[in-house]
C-alpha positions in Angstrom: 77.3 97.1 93.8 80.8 97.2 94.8 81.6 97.8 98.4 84.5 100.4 99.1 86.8 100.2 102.2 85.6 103.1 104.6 86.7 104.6 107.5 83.2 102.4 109.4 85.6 99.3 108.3 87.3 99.0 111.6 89.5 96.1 110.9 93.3 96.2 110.5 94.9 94.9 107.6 97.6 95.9 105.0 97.5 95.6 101.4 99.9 95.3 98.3 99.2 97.7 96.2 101.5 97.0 93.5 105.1 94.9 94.2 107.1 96.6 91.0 110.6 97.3 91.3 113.0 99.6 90.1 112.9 101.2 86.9 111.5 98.8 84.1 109.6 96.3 86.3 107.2 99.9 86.6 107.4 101.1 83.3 106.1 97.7 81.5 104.0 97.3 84.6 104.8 93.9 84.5 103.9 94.5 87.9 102.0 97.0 89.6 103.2 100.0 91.7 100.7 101.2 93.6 102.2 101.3 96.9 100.9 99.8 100.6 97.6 100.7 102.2 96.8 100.5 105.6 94.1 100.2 107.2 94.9 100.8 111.3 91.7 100.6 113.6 89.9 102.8 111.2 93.1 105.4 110.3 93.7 104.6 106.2 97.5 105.0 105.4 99.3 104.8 101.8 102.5 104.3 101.4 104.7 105.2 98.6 102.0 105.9 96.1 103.7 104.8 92.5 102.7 105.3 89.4 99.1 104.1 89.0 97.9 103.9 92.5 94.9 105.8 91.8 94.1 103.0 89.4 94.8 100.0 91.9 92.6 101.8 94.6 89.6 101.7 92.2 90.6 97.9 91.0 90.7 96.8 94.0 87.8 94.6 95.8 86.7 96.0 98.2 87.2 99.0 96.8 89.6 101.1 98.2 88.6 104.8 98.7 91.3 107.2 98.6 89.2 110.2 100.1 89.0 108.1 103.3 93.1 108.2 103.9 93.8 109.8 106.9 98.0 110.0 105.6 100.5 109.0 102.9 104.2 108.0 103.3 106.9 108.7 101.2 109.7 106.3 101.9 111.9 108.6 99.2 111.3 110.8 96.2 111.8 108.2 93.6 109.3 107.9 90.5 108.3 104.4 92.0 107.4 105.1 95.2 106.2 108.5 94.6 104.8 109.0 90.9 100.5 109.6 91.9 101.6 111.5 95.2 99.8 114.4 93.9 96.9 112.8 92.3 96.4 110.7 95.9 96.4 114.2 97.4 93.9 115.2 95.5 92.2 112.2 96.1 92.7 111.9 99.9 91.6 116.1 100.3 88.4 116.1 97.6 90.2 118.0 94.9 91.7 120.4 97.7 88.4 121.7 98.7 88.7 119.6 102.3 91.6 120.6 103.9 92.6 117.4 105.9 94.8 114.3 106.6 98.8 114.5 106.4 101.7 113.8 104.3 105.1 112.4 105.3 108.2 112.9 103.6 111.7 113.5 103.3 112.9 116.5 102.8 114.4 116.5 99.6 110.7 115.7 98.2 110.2 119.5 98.6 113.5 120.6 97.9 114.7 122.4 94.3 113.6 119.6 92.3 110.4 118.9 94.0 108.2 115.4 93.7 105.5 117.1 95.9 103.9 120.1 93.7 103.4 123.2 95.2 100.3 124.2 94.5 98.6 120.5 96.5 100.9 121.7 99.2 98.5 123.9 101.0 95.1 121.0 100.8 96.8 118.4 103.4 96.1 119.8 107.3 100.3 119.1 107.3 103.0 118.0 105.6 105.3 116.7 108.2 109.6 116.0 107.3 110.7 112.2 108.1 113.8 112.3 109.8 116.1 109.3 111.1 114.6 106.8 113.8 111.9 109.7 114.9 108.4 108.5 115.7 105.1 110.0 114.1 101.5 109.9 114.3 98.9 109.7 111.8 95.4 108.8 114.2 95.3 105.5 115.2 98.2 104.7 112.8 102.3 105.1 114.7 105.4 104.6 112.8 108.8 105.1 113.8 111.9 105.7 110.7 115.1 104.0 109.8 118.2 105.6 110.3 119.1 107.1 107.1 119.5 104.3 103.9 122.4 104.1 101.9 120.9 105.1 98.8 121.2 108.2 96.6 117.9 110.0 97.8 117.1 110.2 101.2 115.3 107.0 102.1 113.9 106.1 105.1 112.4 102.6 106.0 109.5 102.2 108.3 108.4 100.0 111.2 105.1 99.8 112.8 102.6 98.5 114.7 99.2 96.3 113.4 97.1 94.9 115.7 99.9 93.0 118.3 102.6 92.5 115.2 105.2 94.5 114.7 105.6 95.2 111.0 108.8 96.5 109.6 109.1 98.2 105.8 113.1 97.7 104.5 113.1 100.5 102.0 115.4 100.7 98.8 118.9 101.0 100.5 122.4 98.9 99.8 123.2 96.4 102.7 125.0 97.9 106.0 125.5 96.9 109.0 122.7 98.4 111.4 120.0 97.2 109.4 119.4 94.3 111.8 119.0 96.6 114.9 116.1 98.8 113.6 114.2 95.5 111.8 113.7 93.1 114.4 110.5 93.0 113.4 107.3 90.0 113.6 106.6 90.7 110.0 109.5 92.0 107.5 108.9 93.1 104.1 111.6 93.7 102.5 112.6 95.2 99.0 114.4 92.9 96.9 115.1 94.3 93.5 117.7 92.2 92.7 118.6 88.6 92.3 122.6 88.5 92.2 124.5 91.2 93.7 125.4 94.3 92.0 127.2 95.9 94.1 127.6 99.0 92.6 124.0 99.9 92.9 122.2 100.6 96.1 119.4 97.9 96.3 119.2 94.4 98.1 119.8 91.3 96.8 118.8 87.8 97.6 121.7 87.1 99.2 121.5 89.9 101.3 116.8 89.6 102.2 118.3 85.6 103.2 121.3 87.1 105.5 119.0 89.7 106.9 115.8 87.1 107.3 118.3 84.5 108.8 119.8 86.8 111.3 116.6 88.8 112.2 114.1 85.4 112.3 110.6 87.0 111.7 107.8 85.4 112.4 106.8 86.0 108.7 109.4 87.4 105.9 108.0 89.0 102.4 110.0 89.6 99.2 108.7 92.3 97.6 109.8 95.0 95.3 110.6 93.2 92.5 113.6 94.2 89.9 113.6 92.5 86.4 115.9 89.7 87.9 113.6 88.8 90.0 110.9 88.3 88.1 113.0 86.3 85.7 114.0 83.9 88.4 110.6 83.3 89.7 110.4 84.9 93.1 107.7 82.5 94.0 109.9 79.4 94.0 113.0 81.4 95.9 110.5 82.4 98.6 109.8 78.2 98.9 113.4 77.3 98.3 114.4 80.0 101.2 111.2 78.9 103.5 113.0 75.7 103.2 116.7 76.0 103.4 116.2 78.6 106.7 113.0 77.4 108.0 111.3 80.1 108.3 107.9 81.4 106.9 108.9 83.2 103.7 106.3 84.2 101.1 106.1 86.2 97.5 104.5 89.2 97.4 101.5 89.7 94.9 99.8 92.3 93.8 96.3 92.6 95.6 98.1 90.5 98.2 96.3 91.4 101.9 97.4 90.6 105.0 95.1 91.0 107.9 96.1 91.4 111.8 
């Protein structure tokens, strides 16, 4: 039989989910979108639940048992991040016949053109509105938001606390100056759709995860979030090749990839 993650497993760890990218990387699934679980001292978080993450939480081993999340995260309202956020709902409240746990979001993910449907609205206990660099509670589970990402939804990044690490989330967003201040971080993930620069688009480079890791020196830097360019240039071998040229602990993301604290 297959064991599922429970709220009785009292560890902390954080998984991947699914480590897609942008548009395409998602739609040929070349690789997953699922989002980040958390597990926090028995408090189950999901984070940006893409499209298939009811799939990944079956898939993976342990199993991972959506009726025992406590909160989900939207980062923003994009189809990546957010595509099952009604199906994990569903998941996380029993079909809507247990009212409990809490989503968080920014606002424009209930606005006109709404992500979140209305009729799940009523099964979480709340649905709380991220707003910039405020701190929130979901059990056991603390996280504080970004100031506002350039980008062309509202995006927030995330950091955190797991176990005695401090975890920070770098969210879709072009470079600006202020990123550094909110990331200092232990452990950075950060989103790195693209391999050149394209400037004209609001997502991070390479050039701009090595600038940030360089200047911010976590104890442990992961590329994630991967665009088409990315994959085509082996993320893998630039995580080595920037390990090496900054000396610092840089990995690849994968999906299933855990990381325990």
């Amino acid at each position: 039989m297959v064991r599922r993650v429970t709220k009785e497993d009292s560890g902390t760890f954080l998984k991947f989910l699914g480590t897609a990218g942008a548009r395409f990387v998602m739609i040929k699934q070349l690789r997953a979108s699922g989002g980040i679980w958390i597990s926090c001292a028995g408090t189950n978080v999901l984070i940006d639940p893409g499209p298939g993450s009811i799939v990944r939480c079956n898939a993976s081993r342990p199993k991972l048992d959506p009726s025992q999340l406590d909160a989900i995260v939207l980062t923003h309202r994009h189809l990546d991040h957010c595509g099952d956020i009604n199906v994990m709902i569903e998941a996380m409240t029993e079909g809507g016949f247990r009212k409990r746990g809490a989503v968080f979001c920014p606002q424009d993910a209930l606005g006109d053109d709404p992500v979140i449907l209305r009729y799940v609205r009523t099964f979480p206990e709340k649905i709380e509105l991220l707003r910039p660099e405020q701190t929130y509670e979901a059990g056991n589970f603390i996280f504080r938001t970004s100031p506002l990402h350039m980008h062309n939804v509202e995006t927030y990044g995330l950091k955190f606390r797991l176990g005695n690490q401090t975890v920070g989330l770098l969210s879709d967003t072009r470079y600006f100056k202020g990123l550094e201040a909110f990331y200092k971080t232990d452990v950075l993930i950060i989103g790195v759709v693209f391999f050149k620069p394209r400037p004209e688009i609001d997502h991070l480079s390479l050039d701009d995860a090595k600038g940030l890791i360089s200047a911010l020196k976590p104890q442990k830097a992961i590329l994630s979030h991967f665009g088409m360019s990315m994959l085509s240039a082996r993320p893998s071998v630039l995580a080595q090749q920037l390990s090496r040229e900054l000396r610092a602990e840089v990995v690849c993301a994968y999906d299933g990839m855990m990381l325990t604290f």
